[in-house]
C-alpha positions in Angstrom: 33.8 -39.1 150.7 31.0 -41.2 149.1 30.9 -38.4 146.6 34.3 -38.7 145.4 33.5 -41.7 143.6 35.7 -44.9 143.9 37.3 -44.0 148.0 39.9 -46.4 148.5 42.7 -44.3 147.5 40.8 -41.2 149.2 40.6 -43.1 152.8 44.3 -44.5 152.2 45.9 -41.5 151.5 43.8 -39.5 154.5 44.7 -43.0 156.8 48.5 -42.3 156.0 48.4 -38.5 156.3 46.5 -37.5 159.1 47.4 -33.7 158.2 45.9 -33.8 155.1 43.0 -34.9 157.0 42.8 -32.2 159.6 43.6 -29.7 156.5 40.5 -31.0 154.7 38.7 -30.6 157.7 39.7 -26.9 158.3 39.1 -26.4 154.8 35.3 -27.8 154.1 34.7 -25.9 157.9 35.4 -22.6 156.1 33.2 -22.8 152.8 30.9 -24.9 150.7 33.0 -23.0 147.5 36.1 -25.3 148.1 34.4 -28.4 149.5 32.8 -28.0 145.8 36.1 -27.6 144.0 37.2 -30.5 145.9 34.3 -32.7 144.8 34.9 -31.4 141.2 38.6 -32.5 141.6 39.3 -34.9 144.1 43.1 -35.3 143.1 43.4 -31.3 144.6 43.4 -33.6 147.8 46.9 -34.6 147.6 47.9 -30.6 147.4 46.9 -30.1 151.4 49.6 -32.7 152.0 52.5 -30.4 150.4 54.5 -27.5 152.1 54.7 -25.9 148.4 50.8 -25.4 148.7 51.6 -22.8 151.2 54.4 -21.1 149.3 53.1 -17.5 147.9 53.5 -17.6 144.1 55.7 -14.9 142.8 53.3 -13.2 140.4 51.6 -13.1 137.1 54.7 -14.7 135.2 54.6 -18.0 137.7 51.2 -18.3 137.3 51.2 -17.4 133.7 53.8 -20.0 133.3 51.6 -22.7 135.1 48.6 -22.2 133.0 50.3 -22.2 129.7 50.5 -25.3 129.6 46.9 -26.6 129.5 47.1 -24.7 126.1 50.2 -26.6 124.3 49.7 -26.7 120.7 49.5 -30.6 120.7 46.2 -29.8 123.1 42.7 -30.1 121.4 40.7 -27.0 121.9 38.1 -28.7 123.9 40.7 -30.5 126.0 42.5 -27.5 126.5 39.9 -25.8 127.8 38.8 -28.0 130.2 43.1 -28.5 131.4 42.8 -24.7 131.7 39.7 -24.6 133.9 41.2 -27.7 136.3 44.8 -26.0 136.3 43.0 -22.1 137.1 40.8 -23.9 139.7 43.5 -25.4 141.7 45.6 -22.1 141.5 42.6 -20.5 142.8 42.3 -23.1 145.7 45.9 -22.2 147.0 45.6 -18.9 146.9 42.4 -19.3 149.3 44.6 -21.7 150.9 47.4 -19.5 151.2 44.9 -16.8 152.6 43.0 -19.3 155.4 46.2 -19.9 157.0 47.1 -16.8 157.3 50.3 -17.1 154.8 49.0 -14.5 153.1 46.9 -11.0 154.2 44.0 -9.9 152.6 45.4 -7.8 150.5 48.0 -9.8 149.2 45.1 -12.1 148.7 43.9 -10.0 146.2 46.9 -9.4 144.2 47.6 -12.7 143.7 44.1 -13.8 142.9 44.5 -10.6 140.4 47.7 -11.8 139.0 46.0 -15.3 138.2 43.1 -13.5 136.7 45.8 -11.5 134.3 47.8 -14.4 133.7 44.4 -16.6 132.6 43.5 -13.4 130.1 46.9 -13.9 128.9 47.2 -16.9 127.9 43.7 -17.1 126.9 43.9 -14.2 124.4 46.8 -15.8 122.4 44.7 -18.7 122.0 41.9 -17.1 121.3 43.8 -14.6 118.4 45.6 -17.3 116.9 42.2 -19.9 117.0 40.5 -16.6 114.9 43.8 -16.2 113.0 43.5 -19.8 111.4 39.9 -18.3 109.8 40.7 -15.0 108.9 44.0 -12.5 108.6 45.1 -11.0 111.4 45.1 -7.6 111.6 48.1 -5.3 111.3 47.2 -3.2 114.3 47.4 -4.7 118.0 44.6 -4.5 120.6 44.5 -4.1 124.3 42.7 -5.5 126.8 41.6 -3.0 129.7 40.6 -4.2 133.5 37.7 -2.7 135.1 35.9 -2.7 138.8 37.9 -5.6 141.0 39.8 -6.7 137.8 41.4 -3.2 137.2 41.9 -2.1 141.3 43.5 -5.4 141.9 40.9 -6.5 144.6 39.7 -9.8 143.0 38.6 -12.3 145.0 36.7 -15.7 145.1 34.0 -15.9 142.4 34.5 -12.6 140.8 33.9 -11.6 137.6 36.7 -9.9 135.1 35.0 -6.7 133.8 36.5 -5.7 130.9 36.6 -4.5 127.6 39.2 -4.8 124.1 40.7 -1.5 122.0 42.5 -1.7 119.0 45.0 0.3 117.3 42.9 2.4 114.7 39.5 2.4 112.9 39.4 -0.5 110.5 36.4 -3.0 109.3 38.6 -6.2 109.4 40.1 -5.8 112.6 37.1 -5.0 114.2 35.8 -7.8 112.6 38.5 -10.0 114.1 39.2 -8.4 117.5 35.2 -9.3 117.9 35.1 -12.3 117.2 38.6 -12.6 119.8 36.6 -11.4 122.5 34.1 -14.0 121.9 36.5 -17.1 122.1 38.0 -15.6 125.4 34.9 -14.7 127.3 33.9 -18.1 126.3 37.4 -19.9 127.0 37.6 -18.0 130.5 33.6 -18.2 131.9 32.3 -21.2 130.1 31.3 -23.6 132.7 31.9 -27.1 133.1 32.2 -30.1 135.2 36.0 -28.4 135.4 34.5 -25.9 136.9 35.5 -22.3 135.4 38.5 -20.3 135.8 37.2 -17.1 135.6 33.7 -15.2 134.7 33.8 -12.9 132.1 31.5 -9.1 132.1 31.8 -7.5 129.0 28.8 -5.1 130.1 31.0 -2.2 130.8 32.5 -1.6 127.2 31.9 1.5 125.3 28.2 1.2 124.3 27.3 -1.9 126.9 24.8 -4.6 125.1 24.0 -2.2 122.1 27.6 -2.2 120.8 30.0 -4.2 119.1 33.0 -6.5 121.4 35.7 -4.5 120.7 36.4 -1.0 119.7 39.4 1.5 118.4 40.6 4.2 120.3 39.0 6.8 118.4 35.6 4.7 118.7 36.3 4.5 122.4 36.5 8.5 122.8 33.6 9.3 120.5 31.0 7.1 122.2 32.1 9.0 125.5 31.9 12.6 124.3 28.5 12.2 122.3 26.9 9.3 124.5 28.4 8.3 127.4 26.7 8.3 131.1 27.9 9.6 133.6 28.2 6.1 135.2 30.3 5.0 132.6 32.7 8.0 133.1 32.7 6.9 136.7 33.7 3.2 135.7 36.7 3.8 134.6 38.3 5.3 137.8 39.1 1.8 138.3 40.3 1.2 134.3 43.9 -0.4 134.4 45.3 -2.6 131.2 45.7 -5.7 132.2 46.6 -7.5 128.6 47.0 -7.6 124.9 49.2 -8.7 121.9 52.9 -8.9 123.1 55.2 -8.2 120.3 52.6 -6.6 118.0 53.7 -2.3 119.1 51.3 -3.2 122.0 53.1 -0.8 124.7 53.3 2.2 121.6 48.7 0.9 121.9 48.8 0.9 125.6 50.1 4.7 126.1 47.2 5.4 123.5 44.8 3.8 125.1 46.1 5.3 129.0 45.9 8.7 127.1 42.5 8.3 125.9 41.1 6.9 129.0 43.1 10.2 131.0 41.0 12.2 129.0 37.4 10.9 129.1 37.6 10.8 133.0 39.4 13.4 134.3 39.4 15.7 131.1 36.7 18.1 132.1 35.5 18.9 135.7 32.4 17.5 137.2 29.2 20.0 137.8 27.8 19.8 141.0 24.7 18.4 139.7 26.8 15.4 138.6 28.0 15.1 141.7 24.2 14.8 142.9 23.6 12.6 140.2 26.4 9.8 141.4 24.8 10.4 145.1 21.4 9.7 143.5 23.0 6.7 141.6 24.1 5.5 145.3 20.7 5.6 146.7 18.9 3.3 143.5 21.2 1.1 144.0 20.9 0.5 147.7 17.2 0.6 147.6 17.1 -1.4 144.2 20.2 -4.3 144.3 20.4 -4.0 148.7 17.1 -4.2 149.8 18.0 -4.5 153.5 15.1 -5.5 155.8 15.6 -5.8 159.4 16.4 -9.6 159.0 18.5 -8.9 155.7 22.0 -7.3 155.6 23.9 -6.5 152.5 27.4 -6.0 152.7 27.9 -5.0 149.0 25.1 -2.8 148.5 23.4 -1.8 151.6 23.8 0.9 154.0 27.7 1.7 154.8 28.7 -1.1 152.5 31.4 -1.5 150.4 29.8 0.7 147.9 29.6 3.5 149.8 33.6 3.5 150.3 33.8 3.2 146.3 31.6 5.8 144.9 32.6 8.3 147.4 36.5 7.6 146.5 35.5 8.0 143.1 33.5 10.9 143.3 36.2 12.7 144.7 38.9 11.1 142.2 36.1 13.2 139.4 35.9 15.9 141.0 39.6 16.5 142.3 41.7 14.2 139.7 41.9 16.7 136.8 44.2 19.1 139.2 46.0 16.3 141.0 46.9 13.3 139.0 48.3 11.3 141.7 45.0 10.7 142.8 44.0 8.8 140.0 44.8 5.4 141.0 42.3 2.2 140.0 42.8 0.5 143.8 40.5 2.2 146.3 43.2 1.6 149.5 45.2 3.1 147.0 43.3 6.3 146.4 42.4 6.8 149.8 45.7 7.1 150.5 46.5 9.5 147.4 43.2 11.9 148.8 44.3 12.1 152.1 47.9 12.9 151.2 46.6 15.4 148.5 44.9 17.0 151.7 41.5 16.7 149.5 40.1 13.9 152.0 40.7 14.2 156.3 43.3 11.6 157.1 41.0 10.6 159.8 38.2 10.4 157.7 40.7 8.3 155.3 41.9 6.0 157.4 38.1 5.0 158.8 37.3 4.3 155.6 40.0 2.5 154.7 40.0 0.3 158.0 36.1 -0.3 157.0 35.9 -1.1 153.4 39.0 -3.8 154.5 36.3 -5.2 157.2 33.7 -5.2 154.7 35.9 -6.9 152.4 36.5 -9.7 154.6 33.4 -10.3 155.2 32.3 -10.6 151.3 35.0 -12.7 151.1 33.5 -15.0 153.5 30.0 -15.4 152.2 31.5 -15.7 148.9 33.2 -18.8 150.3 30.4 -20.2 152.3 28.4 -19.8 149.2 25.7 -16.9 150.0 23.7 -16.8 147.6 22.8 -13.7 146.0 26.2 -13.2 147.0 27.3 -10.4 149.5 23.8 -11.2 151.3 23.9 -11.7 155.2 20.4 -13.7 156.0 20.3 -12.9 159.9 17.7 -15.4 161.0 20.0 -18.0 159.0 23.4 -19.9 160.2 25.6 -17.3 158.5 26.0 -14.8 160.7 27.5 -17.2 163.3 29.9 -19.0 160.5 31.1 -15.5 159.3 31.6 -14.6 162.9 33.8 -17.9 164.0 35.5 -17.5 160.9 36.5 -13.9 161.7 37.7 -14.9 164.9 34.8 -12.9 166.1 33.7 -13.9 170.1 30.2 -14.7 169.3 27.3 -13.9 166.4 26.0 -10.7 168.9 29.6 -9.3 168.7 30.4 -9.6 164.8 26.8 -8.2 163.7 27.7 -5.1 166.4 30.7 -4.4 165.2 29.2 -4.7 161.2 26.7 -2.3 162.2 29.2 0.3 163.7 31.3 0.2 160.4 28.3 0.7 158.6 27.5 3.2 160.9 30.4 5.2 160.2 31.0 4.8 156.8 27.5 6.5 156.0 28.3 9.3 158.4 31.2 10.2 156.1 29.6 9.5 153.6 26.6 11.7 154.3 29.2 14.5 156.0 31.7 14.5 152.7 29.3 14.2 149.8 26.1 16.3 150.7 27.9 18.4 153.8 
């Protein structure tokens, strides 16, 4: 409490509601991520004391709705900001909330962390377009923001990042010019860090192009780079592309089927040769050596052996391979396009629901070194107190138990994977 600054209202309010006291309790046992939040911003105390904290949010427009108003027009920018990042950081807290009790499942977890995240890019790209409108026209032709990795399969989650990237309407010097610039203001309005905290970190690495290219491009931009330059890799990306944003108003859903049209045919467009196949496989097995590096002491749930990575790429190696002939596999969510495989009969239902059941596991447990602040994140240091934590947390009966059951998903997860990609 000491760090709270000035206690007396603290230790009052905790003397007069004993459940808010148990609630902080339960909540600080769970993670050092929220204890933080609630040593950034004490007054979130008072929200473990209300019913409503439980109550699910009904979406993108409720939360849209909420965070609007950190940006009024009477707001300074800098003020703004900083309401947005406190108002995004105590939505973010009862959606955990929500989750830790149980109100909520995992995945719906997700979707509403998701819908925050889409909510936040709304209201931050009108204030970012009409900040860059006051210094130079805005251009006649709308733009689009498009989702990508977590942000575009609807599987955010504590600390995430928003991949993403911005396409405009057509080829033109001054709205690329603009639109740029645009991407600059949000990426800095959204991931900018303060004593608010942040309310959301922003990748921009995946755009057409990555480092070596401008913030924004047009649609015909966006195809070219990927016919003449794009990896492999990059093709692979956008399995999970979904829009998630852009210029209401401004012929933005006429943009959007564009854009959905476009991105239709860079991925699925031509088939995949079996030596790209081997290439993604090959792509798997740098990463696990080069961003896992397991040891015997040193899980990694992202990145190592069976991890979560292994359910992705093998979903989306089979969404390049089999999504040109069956559309309804192309779906952005990976529960989603196991489902769509199996029922296409291009993946065993067995094998399907394994995976499935696993990546969900997997996921839970991310979710708790995220909130127990693992740092790097998704890393399980086995001679540390994490293991145990994660365990309790997971309702698991003891440490031995958890890292058994961890090893058997991993287990089986790299038998299919090893059985349906080089089989």
């Amino acid at each position: 409490m000491s760090a709270l600054g000035p206690r007396q209202g603290y230790v009052e309010l905790l003397d007069r509601h004993p459940a808010v006291l148990a609630n902080l309790i339960r909540l600080c046992a769970r993670g050092e991520l929220l204890a933080e939040l609630l040593l950034s911003q004490p007054e979130l105390l008072t929200s473990l004391a209300s019913p409503a904290s439980l109550a699910p949010r009904k979406g993108e427009a409720a939360f849209r709705a909420a965070l609007a108003r950190a940006l009024a027009p009477a707001v300074g920018p800098a003020e703004a900001g900083e309401r947005l990042r406190r108002d995004a950081q105590a939505e973010q807290l009862g959606i955990v909330w929500r989750y830790l009790f149980g109100v909520t499942t995992l995945e719906q977890y997700a979707r509403e962390m998701t819908a925050l995240a889409e909510a936040a890019l709304g209201v931050a790209w009108l204030s970012a377009t009409a900040a860059e409108a006051l210094r130079r026209p805005l251009p006649t032709v709308p733009a689009v923001i498009v989702g990508l990795g977590k942000l575009g399969g609807r599987e955010l989650t504590a600390g995430s990042d928003l991949d993403l990237f911005v396409v405009y309407g057509a080829e033109d010097d001054l709205a690329h010019a603009f639109y740029a610039a645009a991407v600059e203001r949000l990426s800095r309005l959204l991931g900018d860090i303060t004593a608010a905290g942040v309310v959301f970190p922003v990748d921009l690495r995946l755009r057409p192009g990555s480092t070596g290219s401008g913030l924004a491009s047009s649609v015909a931009a966006l195809e070219r780079y990927h016919q003449d330059w794009g990896d492999l890799w990059e093709r692979q990306a956008l399995t999970r592309a979904r829009l998630v944003g852009g210029d209401p108003g401004r012929g933005e859903r006429s943009l959007g089927r564009r854009v959905r049209a476009a991105l239709t045919r860079i991925v699925y467009g031509g088939a995949l040769p079996r030596s790209d196949l081997k290439q993604i496989v090959e792509l798997r097995q740098r990463m696990e050596v080069e961003l896992g590096r397991e040891t015997p002491g040193r899980l990694h749930v992202k990145y190592g052996r069976g991890g979560i990575v292994d359910v992705e790429f093998l979903v989306q190696a089979l969404q390049l391979v089999h999504g040109r002939a069956h559309p309804s596999v192309r779906r952005p969510g990976t529960p989603d396009a196991l489902r769509a495989l199996a029922q296409a009969g291009l993946l065993a239902s067995d094998d399907a629901r394994a995976l499935a059941e696993h990546h969900r596991a997997l996921r839970q447990v991310s979710l708790a070194l995220r909130l127990f602040g693992a740092r790097p994140q998704d890393t399980l240091d086995l001679a540390g107190p994490l293991p145990a934590r994660v365990a309790k947390s997971l309702d698991y009966p003891d440490r031995e138990a958890f890292l058994r059951d961890y090893r058997r998903r991993a287990d089986a997860v790299r038998a299919i994977w090893e059985r349906v990609l080089r089989g």
